[in-house]
C-alpha positions in Angstrom: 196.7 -2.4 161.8 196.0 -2.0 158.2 193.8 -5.0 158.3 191.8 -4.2 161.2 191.4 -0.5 159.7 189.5 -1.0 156.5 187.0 -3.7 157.9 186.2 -0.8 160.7 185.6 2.0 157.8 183.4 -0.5 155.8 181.0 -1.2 159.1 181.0 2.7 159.7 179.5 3.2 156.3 177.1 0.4 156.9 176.4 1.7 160.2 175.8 5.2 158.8 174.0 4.3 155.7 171.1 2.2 157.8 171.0 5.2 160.1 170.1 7.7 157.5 167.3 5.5 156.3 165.6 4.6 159.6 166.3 8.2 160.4 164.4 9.1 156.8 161.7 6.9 157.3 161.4 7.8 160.7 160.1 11.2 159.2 157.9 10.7 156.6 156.7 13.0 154.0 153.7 15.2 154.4 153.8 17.0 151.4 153.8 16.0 147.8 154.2 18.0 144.6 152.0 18.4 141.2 151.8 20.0 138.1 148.1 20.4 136.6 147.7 21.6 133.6 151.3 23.5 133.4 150.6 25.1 136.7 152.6 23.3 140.2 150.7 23.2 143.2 152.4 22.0 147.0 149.7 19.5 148.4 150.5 20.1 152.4 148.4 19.2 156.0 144.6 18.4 154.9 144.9 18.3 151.2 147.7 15.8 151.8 145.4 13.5 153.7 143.4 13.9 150.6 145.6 13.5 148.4 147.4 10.0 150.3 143.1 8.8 150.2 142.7 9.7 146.9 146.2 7.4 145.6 144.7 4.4 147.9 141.7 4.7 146.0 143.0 5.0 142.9 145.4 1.9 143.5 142.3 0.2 144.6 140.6 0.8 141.5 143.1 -0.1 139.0 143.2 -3.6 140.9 139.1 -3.8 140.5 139.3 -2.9 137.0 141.7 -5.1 135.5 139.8 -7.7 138.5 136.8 -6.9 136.3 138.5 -7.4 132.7 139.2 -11.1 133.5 136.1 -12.6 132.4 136.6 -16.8 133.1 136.0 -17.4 136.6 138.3 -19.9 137.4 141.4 -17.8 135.7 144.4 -18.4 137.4 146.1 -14.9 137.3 149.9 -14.8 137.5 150.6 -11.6 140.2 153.6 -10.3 141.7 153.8 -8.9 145.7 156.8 -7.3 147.8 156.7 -6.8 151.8 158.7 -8.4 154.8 159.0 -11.7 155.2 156.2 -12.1 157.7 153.9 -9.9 155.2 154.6 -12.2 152.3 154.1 -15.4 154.3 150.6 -14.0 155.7 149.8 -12.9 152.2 150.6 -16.3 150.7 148.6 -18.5 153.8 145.6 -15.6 153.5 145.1 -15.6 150.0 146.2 -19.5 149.5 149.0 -17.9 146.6 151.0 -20.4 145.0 154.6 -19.0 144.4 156.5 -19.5 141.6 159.5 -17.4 142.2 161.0 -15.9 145.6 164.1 -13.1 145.8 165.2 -11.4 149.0 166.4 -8.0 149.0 168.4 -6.8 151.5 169.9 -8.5 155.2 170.2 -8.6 158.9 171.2 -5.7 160.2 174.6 -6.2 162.2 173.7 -5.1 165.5 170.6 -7.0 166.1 170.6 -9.9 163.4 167.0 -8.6 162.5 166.2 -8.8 159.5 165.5 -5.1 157.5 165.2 -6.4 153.6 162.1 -7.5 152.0 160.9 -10.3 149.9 159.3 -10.2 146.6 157.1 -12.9 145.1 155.9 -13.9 141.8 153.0 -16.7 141.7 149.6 -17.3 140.9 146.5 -17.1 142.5 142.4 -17.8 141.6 140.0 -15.7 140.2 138.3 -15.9 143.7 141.2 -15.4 146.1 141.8 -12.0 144.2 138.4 -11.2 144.9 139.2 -12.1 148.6 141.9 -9.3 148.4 140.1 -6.3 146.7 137.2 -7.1 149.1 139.5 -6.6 152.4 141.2 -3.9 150.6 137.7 -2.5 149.9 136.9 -2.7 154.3 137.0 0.3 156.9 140.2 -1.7 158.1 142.2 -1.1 154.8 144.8 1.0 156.2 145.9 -2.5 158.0 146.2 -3.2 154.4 148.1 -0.9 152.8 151.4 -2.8 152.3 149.1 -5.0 150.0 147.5 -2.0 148.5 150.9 -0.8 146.9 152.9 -3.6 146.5 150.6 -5.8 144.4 150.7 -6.3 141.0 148.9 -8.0 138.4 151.5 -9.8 135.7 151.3 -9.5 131.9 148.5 -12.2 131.3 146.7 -13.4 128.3 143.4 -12.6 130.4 144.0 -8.8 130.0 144.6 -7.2 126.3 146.9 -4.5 125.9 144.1 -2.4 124.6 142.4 -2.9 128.2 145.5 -2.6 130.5 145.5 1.6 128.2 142.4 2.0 129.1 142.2 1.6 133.3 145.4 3.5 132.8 143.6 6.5 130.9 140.8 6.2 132.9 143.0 6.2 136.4 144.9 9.5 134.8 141.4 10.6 134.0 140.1 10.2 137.3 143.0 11.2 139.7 143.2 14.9 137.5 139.4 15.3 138.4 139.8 14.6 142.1 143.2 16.4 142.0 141.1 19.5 140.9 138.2 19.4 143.6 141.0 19.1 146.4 142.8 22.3 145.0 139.1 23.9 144.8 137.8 22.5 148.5 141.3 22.8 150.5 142.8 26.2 149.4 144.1 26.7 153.0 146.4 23.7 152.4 147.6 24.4 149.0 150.3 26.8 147.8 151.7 27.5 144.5 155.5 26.3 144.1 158.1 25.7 141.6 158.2 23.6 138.6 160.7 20.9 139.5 160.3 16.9 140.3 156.6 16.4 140.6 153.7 14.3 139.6 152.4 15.3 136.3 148.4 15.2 135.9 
């Protein structure tokens, strides 16, 4: 009985544990949290849709700029990318990515053998295929993107300094507290003052 008793307590905390997170992920966030200039502000509704457009952008721009800082044309730039398996293998075919290292994360779940982890890559890819990307990222149709948006990463290269990786970060902290600002000036009906706890400092 003893045997048959711990197997069954093991597969209820499975059970429960992939329960809570489809059931978190099945609600997702509509708020966020930030603190400019000492002062917190709850981004909620409209804002919020601002504010998710304005991290996209930002994202988009930090991939254009350090795009931008690799002057040879036919670079080879080392990247890393994370989604399912069917994201990663469309990414790889699309974008003609040569992979130099594969992990899987996660497992079937028991019920339905599907699969609910996600791989992460590391590999290279041209000069021009990265172009490729930021161009489609760049369309109307980028929220079909958006796995790609924020789970692609540019590697520590010998193309980009660490004096130029500083700046696109100061000027992506520069330019996400300016358009933080005009959506606390244009969406007042959306924004409320709140408490100083975990937040996203500008």
């Amino acid at each position: 009985m003893l045997r048959l008793v711990i197997p069954l307590i093991i597969l209820f905390i499975i059970a429960g544990a992939v329960s809570f997170s489809l059931a978190f992920t099945y609600y997702p966030k509509k708020n966020v949290n930030v603190n400019v200039d000492g002062i917190c502000y709850e981004i909620l509704g409209p804002a919020y849709a601002d504010y998710k457009d304005l991290e996209a952008e930002r994202e988009l721009r930090v991939l254009a700029h350090e795009y931008n800082a690799i002057e040879k044309p036919n670079s080879i730039i080392p990247i890393v990318y994370a989604g399912t398996k069917d994201q990663v293998q469309d990414f790889i075919s699309k974008y003609n990515v040569r992979v130099t290292d594969s992990q899987d994360i996660g497992g079937e779940m028991y019920y339905t053998n599907d699969y609910i982890g996600k791989t992460i890559i590391k590999g290279e890819i041209s000069k021009t295929n990265l172009l490729k990307v930021i161009t489609d990222l760049s369309s109307p149709k980028r929220v079909l993107n958006e796995n790609v948006l924020y789970n692609l990463g540019i590697l520590d290269n010998t193309f980009l300094s660490s004096v130029e990786r500083e700046k696109i970060s100061s000027d992506s902290t520069s330019f996400m507290l300016e358009e933080i600002q005009k959506i606390l000036e244009n969406r007042t009906d959306s924004i409320k003052q709140a408490e100083c706890r975990s937040q996203i400092q500008v």
